[in-house]
N, C-alpha and C positions, 0 to 999 in steps of 0.2 A: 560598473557602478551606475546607477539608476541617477538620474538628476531631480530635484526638487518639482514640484507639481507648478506650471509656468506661472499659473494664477497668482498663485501664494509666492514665487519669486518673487513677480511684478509689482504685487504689495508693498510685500518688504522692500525692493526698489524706490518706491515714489514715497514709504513714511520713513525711509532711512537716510539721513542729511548726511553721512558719511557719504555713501553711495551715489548720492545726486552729486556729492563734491567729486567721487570719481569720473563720472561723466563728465563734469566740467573740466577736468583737468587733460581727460583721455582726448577733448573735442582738438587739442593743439598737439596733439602727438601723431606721426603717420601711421598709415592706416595698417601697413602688414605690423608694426608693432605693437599696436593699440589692440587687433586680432590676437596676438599671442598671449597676452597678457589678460586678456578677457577670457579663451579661451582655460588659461592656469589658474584664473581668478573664478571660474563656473564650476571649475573641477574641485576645486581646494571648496570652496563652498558648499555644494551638491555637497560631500563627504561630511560637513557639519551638517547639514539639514538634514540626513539620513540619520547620523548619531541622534539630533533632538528626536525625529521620527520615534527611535527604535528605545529610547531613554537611557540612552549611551552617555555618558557624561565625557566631554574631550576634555583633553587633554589642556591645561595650560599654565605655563612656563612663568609668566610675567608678576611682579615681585605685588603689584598692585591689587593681583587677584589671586593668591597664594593661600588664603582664610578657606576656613572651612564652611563660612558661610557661601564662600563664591564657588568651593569645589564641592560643594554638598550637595546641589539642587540641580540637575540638569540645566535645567531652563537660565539659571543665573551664570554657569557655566558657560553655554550656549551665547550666551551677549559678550561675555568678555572674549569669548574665542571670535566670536564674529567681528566684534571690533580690533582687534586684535590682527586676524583677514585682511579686513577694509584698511588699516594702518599701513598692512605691510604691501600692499598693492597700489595704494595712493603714492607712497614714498616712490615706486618699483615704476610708476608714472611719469612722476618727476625727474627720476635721473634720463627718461628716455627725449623727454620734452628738448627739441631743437634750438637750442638759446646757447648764450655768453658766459661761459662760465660764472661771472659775476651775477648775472642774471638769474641760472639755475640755482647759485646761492640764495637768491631771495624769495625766489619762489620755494625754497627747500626750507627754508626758513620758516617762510608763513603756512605751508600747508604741516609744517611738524609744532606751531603753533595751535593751528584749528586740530591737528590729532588729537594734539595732549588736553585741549581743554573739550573736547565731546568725550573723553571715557566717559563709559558708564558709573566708574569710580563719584566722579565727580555730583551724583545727582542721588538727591535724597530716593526719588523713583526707583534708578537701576543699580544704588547700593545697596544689596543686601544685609550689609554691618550694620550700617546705621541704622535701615529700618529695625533689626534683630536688637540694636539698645536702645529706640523709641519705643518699642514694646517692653523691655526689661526694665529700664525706666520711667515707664506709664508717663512718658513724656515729657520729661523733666528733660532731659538728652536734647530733645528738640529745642525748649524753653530757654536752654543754659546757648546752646549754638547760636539762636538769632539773639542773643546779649551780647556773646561774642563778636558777632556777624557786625551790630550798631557799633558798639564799642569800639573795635577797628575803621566802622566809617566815620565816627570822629574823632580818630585820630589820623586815617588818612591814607594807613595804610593794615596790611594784613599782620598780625601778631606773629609772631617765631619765635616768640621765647616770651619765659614770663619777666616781665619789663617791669615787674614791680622787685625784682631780687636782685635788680644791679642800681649802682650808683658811680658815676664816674666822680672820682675821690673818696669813695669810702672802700669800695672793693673793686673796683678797675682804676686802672691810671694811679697806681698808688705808689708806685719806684719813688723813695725821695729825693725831692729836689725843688728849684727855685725859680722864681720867675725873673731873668734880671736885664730884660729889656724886652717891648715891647712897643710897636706902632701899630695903624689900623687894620694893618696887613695880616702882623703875627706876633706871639709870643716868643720867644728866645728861655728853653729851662734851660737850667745848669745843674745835672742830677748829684747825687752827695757822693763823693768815693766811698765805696767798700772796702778797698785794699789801702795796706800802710804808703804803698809808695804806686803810682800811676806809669803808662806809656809819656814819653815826653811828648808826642804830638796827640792834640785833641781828635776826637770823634764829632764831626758835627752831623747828624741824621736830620734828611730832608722825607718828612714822608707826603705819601699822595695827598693833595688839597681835596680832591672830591672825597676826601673819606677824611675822618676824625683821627688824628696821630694815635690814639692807645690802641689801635689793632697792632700795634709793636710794643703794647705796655698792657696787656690786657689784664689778670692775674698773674700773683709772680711766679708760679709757678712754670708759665708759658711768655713769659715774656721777656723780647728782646734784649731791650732796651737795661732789664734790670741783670739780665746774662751778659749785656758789652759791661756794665758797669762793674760785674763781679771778675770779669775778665782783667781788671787794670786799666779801663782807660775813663778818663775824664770825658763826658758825654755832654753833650750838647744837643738840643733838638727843637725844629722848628714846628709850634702847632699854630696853625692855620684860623684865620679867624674863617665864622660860619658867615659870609657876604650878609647884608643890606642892603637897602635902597644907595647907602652912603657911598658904598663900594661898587652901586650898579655902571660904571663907568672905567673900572679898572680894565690894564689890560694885561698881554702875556709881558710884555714890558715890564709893568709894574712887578710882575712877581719874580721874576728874574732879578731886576734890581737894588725896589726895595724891596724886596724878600730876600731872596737866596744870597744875595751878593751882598748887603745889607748885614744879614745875621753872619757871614764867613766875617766881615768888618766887625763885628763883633764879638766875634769868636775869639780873633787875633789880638786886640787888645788885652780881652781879659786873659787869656792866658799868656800871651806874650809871645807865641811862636806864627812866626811868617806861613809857615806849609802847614795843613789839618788834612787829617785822614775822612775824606767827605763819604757820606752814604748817603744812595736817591732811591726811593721804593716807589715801582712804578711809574705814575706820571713826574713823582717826586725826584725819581732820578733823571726823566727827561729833562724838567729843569734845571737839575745840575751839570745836566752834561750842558746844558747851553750857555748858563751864569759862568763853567769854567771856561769854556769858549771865547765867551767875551773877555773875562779876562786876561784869555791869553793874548787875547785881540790888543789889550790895550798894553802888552809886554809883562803880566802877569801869570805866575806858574803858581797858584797857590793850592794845588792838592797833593799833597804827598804821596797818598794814595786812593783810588775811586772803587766804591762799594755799588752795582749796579743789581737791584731782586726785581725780577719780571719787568724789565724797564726796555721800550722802545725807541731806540736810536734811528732806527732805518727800519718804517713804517710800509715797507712793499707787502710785507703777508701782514695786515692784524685780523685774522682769524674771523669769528664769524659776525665779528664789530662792523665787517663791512658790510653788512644788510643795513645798516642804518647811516652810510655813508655813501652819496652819490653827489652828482651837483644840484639838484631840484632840493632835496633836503638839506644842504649847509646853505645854498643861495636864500632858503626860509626862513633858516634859523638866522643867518644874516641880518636880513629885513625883519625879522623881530627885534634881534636883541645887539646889533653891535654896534651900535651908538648911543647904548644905555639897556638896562636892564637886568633880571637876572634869570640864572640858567634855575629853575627849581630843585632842589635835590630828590622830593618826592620823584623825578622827571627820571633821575639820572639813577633813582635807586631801583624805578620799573622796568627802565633798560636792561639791567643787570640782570634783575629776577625775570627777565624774559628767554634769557639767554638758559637758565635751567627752572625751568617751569613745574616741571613737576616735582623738584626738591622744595624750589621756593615760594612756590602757590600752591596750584594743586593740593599739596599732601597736607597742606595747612586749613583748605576749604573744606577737606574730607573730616580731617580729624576735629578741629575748633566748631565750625559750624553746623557741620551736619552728626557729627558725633557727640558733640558737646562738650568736647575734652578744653581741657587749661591748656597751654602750651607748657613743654618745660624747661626750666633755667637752663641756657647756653649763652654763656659770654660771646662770642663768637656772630651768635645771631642775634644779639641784644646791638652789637656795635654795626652789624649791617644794617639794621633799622634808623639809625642814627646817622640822619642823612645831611650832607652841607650841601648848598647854595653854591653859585660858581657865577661872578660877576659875565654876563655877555657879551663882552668884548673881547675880553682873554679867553672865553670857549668858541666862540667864533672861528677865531684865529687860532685857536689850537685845532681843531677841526680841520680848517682847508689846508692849513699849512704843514701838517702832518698828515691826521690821515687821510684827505682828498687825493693831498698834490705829495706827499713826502717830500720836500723841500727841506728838510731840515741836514739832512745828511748832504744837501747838494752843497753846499758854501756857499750859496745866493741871496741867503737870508740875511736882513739887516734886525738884530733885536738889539735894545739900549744904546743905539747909533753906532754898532759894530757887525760888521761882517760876522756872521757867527763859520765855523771852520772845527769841526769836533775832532779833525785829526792832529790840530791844533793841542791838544790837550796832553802834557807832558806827562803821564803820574801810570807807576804798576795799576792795573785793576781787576779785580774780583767779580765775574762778572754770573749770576744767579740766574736758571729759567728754574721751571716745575714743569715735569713731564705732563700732567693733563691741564693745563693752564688753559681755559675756553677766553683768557683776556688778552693775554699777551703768549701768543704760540713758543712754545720752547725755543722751537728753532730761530723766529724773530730774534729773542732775548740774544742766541746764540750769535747772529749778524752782526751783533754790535763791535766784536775780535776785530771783524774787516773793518771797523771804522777808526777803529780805536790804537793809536801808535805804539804805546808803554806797552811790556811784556803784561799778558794778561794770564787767569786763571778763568777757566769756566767749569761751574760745576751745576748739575742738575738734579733736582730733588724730586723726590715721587709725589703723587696729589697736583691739585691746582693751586690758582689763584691764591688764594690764602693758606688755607692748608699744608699746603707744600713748606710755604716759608716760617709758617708760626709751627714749629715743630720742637722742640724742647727737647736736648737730651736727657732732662729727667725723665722722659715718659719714655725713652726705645724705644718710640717706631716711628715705621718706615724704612726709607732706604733712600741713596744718593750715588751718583755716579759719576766717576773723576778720569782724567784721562790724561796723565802726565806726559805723553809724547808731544806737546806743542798744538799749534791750530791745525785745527784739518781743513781742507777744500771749504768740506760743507756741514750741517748739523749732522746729516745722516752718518759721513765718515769718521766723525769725532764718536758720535754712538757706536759707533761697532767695535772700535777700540776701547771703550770706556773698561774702566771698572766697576761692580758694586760693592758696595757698603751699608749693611747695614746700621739703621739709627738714622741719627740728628748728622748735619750739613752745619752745624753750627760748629763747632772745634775747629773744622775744615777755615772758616770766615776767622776765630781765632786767631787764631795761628797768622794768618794773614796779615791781619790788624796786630800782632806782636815784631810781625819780620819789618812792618815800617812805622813800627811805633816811637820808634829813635829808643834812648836811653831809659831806663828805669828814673824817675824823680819823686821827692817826696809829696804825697798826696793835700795839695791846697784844704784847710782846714774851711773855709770861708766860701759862699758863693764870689761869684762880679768881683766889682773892685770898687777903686774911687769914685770910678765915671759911672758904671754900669750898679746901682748898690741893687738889691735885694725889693723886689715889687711887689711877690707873695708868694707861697707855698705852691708848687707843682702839683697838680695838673694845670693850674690855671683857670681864670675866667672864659677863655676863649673858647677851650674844649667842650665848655658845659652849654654854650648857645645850642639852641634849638633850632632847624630851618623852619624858616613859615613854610 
């Protein structure tokens, strides 16, 4: 095979920033391996530049360049294969690079950062779709894009859905029910029974604070929240106030306290039963597993039973969350914000969309801006855009003390002037990962069996982060996987024994929440009570705050 004419390599070398980023990265790799990889990376090369030569169109795989605008033209072919190349030889770098595993994580991190945002996809220049509908519409494509483009910078962030087709109250967050207690913290609903006669113990659901509660209440069709309540049980659930300046002083204290521990005090009043059936989604479950802690601390067993989805107990692996956690970066964020201030949500929702970049930017920059499209209606990406605030003191503190130091699982922790002790924790529990979870790794979720006394259940569901969990068995799909012989060693040996099931993971959580739901009683006609009356119609005021 002939190699490319040097000159015209050399070119393409010094106007190619993928290429100089190889070089840069090759400079800290030894030298017989840096030679291997150059020599596989001239060869792989040389064979496209023979194709452009010969007007060979390559070959390519990749979902982003799949059009026929990009497999039609040689030359647009050609780039996407070359970067393409250069992607997979920069990555092929990195794993060779002599570092700390935590280290190669963060360098793996940022150089698959700068890949995904140099495609060529991404540029009015080296797209050929969009140029192909600035021509088809004489402009207008372009005109509509930077509207787009403004319109997202005052709002602050990038569109993903159209954000004019949802209302929280009018067609999200719509399950009915009551607002019947409330401090600055949070609202306390109490949703309306479906069925003539309920579980005798309550559901109280704690969902994540850095996210808005109706990602468990979205549409009814897919929501939680209005599937426990068609289930028979009397639901309860905590939404989050969106932090202010008022709140810039709260800590993980407070939310533990007057929150979680707070709204169970008032759970138990209005219904009148000592033990409730708790559920924590996410971070929302870390703070239940800690509010029941304390309580146990203080001679308190108030869960009958604990519902944990994608929720981290024992913070040793959280997946690739740890590129943004070391001690230069929590020691910062320290010294900014934990003796006042707040965590931005904008802050905390770029994080996120960092973590899949070309789901959640990217494919938005290509199609909104540079193609001129609208985005279209997805509940799902309406509610990810909907971002809360998080007071800097309880993110601080949540940060070093989980995921720096994991300290939470050690019993060395004092929160609301209790030893916290999670083994401590008397109650069966149900415990939830999602197999491609990029937040909280399956197998984490899984860690929690070893922490956790009470006989437990763990079941795992196909998809990530959200997806995995908001799955409906109205719609049939997916799949889950259960393993009724008991705990295994490890994540991996519970998966080799599992079983699948096709569908919804949700029957499975039923059934659960029915074996300790105590007695069948008849269904309370009334929100609250004497103490607790009726504040206003569910969703609430809370949910509808906007972060600055």
């Amino acid at each position: 095979m002939n190699l490319p004419d040097p000159q015209a390599f050399a070119n393409w070398m010094q106007s190619n920033p993928m290429a100089a980023m190889m070089q840069d990265v090759g400079a800290h790799i030894k030298p017989e391996a840096m030679e291997a990889l150059k020599q596989s990376y001239l060869q792989d090369f040389g064979a496209l530049w023979q194709d452009l030569l010969s007007g060979k169109t390559p070959a390519v795989s990749d979902r982003r360049f799949n059009s026929a605008a990009w497999q039609g033209n040689p030359m647009t072919a050609f780039n996407a294969a070359a970067y393409l190349l250069n992607a997979k030889f920069l990555n092929a770098m990195v794993e060779t690079v002599d570092v700390t595993p935590q280290q190669k994580q963060k360098i793996r991190f940022a150089v698959q950062q700068i890949v995904d945002a140099m495609s060529p996809a991404n540029f009015l220049a080296t797209n050929p779709e969009a140029q192909q509908k600035l021509i088809e519409t004489k402009g207008e494509s372009l005109t509509r894009g930077l509207a787009n483009m403004l319109g997202d910078m005052s709002k602050g962030h990038i569109s993903l859905s159209d954000e004019s087709a949802f209302e929280v109250g009018r067609n999200l967050a719509i399950t009915e029910g009551t607002v019947v207690y409330e401090n600055p913290l949070f609202q306390l609903i109490q949703y309306t029974p479906k069925t003539a006669t309920v579980n005798q113990k309550p559901l109280l659901m704690v969902p994540p604070c850095i996210n808005k509660f109706y990602i468990l209440d979205l549409q009814p069709e897919n929501s939680l929240v209005r599937y426990a309540v068609e289930q028979g049980n009397t639901v309860f659930l905590i939404s989050w106030s969106n932090p202010d300046q008022s709140l810039a002083r709260t800590t993980w204290d407070d939310y533990v306290d007057k929150g979680v521990i707070q709204a169970i005090r008032v759970v138990q009043e209005i219904s009148g039963e000592d033990k409730l059936n708790m559920f924590g989604f996410c971070v929302g479950g870390t703070l239940v597993g800690t509010a029941l802690a304390v309580l146990a601390a203080r001679g308190e067993q108030v869960a009958n039973s604990l519902t944990l989805l994608t929720t981290f107990l024992d913070f040793r692996d959280t997946g690739v969350l740890d590129v943004f956690v070391d001690e230069t970066q929590v020691a910062l964020r320290e010294q900014q914000l934990k003796d006042g201030g707040l965590m931005p949500g904008r802050d905390l929702a770029s994080t996120f969309s960092s973590l899949r970049p070309n789901d959640l930017v990217w494919n938005y920059v290509q199609s909104n801006y540079l193609k001129g499209n609208e985005p279209a209606a997805f509940d799902l990406l309406y509610w990810n855009s909907d971002s809360t605030n998080l007071p800097g003191p309880m993110f601080c503190w949540y940060l070093r003390n989980t995921y720096l130091e994991n300290r939470l699982k050690s019993g060395e922790l004092v929160v609301a002037g209790e030893t916290v002790d999670l083994t401590s924790i008397d109650a069966p529990a149900f415990v939830y990962g999602s197999r491609e979870d990029h937040i909280v790794p399956w197998p984490s979720a899984y860690d929690s069996l070893a922490i956790l006394s009470g006989p437990t259940r763990f079941v795992l569901g196909a998809s990530g982060h959200i997806a995995g969990v908001i799955n409906s068995p109205a719609k049939n799909k997916r799949n889950y996987w259960t393993n009724d012989s008991g705990k295994a060693d490890s994540a991996d040996a519970w998966f080799q024994g599992a079983a699948e099931h096709a569908g919804s993971w949700w029957p499975e959580w039923s059934a659960f929440l029915n074996q300790h739901g105590g007695k069948k009683v008849k269904a309370k006609a009334k929100p609250g009570n004497a103490k607790y009356k009726p504040i206003e119609p569910a969703p609430g005021r809370y949910v509808k705050v906007k972060a600055d």
